[in-house]
C-alpha positions in Angstrom: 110.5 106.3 120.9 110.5 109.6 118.7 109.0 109.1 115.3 110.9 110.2 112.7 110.1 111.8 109.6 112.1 108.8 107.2 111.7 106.2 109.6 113.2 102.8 108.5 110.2 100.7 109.2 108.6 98.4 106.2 106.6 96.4 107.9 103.9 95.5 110.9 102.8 92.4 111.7 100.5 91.6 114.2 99.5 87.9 115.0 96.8 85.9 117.3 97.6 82.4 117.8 94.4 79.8 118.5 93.4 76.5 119.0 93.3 75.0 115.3 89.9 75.4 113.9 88.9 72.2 111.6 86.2 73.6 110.1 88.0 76.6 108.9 89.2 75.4 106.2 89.6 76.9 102.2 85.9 77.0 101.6 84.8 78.8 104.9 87.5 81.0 104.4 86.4 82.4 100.4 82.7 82.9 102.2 85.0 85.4 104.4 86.3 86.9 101.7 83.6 87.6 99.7 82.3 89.8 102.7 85.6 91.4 102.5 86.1 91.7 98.9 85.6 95.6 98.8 87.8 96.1 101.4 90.1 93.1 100.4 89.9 92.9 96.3 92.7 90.5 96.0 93.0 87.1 97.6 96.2 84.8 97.3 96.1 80.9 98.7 99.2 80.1 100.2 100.7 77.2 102.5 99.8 77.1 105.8 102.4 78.3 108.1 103.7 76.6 111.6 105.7 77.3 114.5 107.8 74.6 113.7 107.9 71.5 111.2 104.7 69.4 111.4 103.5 71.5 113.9 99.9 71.2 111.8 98.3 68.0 111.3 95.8 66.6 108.9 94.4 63.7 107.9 92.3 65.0 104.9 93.3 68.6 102.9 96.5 69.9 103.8 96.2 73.0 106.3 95.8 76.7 103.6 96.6 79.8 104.4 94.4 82.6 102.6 95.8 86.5 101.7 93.2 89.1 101.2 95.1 92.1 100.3 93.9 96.1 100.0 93.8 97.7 96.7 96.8 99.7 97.4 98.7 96.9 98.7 99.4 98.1 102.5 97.0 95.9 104.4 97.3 92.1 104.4 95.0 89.5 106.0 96.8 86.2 106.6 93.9 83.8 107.7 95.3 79.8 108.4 93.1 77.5 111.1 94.8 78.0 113.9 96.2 82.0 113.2 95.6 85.3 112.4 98.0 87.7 110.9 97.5 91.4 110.1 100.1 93.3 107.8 101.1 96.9 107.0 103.5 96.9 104.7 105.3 100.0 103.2 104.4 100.8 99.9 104.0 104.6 98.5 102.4 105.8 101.8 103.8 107.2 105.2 103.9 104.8 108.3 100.5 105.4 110.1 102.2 104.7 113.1 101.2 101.8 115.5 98.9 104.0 117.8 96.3 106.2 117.1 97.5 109.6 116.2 95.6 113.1 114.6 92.6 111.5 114.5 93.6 108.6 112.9 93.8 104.8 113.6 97.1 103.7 113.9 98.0 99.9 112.7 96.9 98.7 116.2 93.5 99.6 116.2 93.2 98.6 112.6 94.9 94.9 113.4 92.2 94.4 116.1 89.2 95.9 114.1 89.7 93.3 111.5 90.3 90.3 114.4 87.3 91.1 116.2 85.4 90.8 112.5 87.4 87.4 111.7 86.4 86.2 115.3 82.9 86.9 114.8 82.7 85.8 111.5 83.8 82.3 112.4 81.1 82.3 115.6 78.6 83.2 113.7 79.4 80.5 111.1 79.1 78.0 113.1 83.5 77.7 113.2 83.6 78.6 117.2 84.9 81.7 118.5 88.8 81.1 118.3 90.4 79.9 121.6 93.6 82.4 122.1 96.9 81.1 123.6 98.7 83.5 122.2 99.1 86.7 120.5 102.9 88.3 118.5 104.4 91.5 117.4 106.5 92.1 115.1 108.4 95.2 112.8 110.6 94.8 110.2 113.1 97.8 109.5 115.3 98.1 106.5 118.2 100.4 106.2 120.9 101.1 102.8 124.4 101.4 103.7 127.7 101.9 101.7 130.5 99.4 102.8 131.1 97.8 106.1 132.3 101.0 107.9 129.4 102.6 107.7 127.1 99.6 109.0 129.4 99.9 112.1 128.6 104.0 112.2 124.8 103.1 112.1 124.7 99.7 114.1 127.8 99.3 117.0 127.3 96.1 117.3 128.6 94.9 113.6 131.5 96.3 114.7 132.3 93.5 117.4 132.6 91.5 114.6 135.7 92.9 112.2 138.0 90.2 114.3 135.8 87.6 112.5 135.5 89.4 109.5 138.2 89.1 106.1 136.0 90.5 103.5 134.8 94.3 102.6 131.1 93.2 101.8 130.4 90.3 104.0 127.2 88.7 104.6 125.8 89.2 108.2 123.5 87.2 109.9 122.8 87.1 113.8 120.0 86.2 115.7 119.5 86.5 119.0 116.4 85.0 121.2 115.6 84.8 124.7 112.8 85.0 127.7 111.9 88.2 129.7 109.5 87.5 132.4 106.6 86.4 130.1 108.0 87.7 126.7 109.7 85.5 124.3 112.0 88.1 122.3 114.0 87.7 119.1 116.1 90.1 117.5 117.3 89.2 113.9 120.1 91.2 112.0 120.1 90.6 108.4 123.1 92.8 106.3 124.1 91.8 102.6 123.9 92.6 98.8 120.6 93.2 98.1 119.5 92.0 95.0 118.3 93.7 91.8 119.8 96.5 92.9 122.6 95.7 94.2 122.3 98.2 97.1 123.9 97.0 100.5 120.9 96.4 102.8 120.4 95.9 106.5 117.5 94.1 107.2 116.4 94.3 111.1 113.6 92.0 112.6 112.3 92.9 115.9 109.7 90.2 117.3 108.1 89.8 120.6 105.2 87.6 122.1 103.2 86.3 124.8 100.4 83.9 126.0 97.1 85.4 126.6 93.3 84.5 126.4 92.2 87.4 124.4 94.4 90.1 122.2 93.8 93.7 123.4 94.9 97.1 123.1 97.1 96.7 126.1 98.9 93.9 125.7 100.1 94.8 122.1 101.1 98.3 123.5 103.6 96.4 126.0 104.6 94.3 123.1 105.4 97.6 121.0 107.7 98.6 124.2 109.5 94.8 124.1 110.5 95.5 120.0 111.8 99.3 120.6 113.4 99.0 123.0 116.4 97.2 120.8 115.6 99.1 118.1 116.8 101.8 120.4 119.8 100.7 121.2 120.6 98.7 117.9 120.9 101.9 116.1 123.4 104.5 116.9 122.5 108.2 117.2 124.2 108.9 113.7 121.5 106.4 112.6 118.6 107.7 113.6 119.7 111.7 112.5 119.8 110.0 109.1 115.7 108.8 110.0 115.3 112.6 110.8 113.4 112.5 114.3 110.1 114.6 114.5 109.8 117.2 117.1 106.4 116.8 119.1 104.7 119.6 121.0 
């Protein structure tokens, strides 16, 4: 896929999923941090997270999740006992891309880098290196429209859906999930009134994941080529001129 030069993108998560670690719990987790803290000033506590309801069971302190956020708020840590997240999020800076590119590391590389120094943090404490089963992928895109019509100009497929439709600023919500070979896909289509502005906002989720026993380069590569691939042919070509696609040598 072509990057572009106002691409739509406000978000990269990457996740690694593990056998729960019991030991990892909020105390282990601030030693972490204060490792971290100059890369990671800030640090959030937060519910714990789960696949589905009660997936996570304890008898004792309820399962935490821990944020450690950069200064400039791009980079986010999610650290739970039995997951790993790592977040770009948009902020005033350009997308660094998900691979390396002019010399610089691209969210992938980062994402791992601070895995492998998670993982060998917990070893070394005496947690256990994590036991994989599974690692995720996701990128979250967001895109303004005017009024119904033009959704339909910039996504084809909300146009399938003016039979069902009676209103001029309906509220859109589809989700569609499925199995490919390995990869568990989900697409999710968000369109609606956008609150405190007010501006009519499309909100695109692309997700993919698989099983594994160890998260490489590789394998989130391929799971980069499972999430564009819809974004591709979600948006229409009068979409991405308005992303204005970059010309490569």
């Amino acid at each position: 896929m072509p990057p572009f030069k106002k691409p739509p993108i406000v978000e990269v998560v990457m996740g690694v999923f593990f056998e729960p670690i019991a030991s990892l719990d909020p105390m282990l987790l601030g030693t972490y941090w204060s490792e971290r803290r100059d890369d990671f000033p800030t640090r959030k506590l937060a519910p714990a997270v789960a696949d589905r309801p009660g997936l996570l069971l304890s008898a004792g302190v309820a399962p935490t999740r821990c944020w450690l956020e950069s200064d400039d708020e791009q980079y986010l840590v999610q650290l739970q006992p039995d997951r790993f997240y790592f977040n770009w999020r948009r902020r005033h800076a350009e997308y660094p891309r998900f691979g390396d590119h002019g010399g610089k590391a691209g969210v992938c590389t980062r994402g791992l880098s601070e895995y492998e120094r998670f993982a060998s943090f917990c070893e070394r404490e005496g947690a256990a290196k994590p036991t994989v089963r599974r690692v995720e992928l996701s990128k979250v895109d967001r895109v303004a429209y005017t009024d119904r019509e033009d959704l339909a100009k910039l996504v084809p497929l909300t146009a399938s859906l003016a039979p069902l439709l009676r209103s001029t600023d309906p509220e859109i919500d589809v989700r569609i999930a499925e199995r490919h070979e390995d990869v568990d896909l989900m697409v999710q289509l968000t369109a609606a009134v956008m609150t405190p502005d007010l501006v009519h906002t499309l909100h695109v989720e692309l997700r993919a994941s698989v099983s594994c026993d160890e998260p490489t380069a590789e394998i989130f590569r391929r799971l980069e080529d499972c999430v564009d691939a819809p974004f591709e042919q979600l948006f229409s070509d009068e979409a991405k001129r308005r992303f204005e696609p970059v010309e490569e040598p």
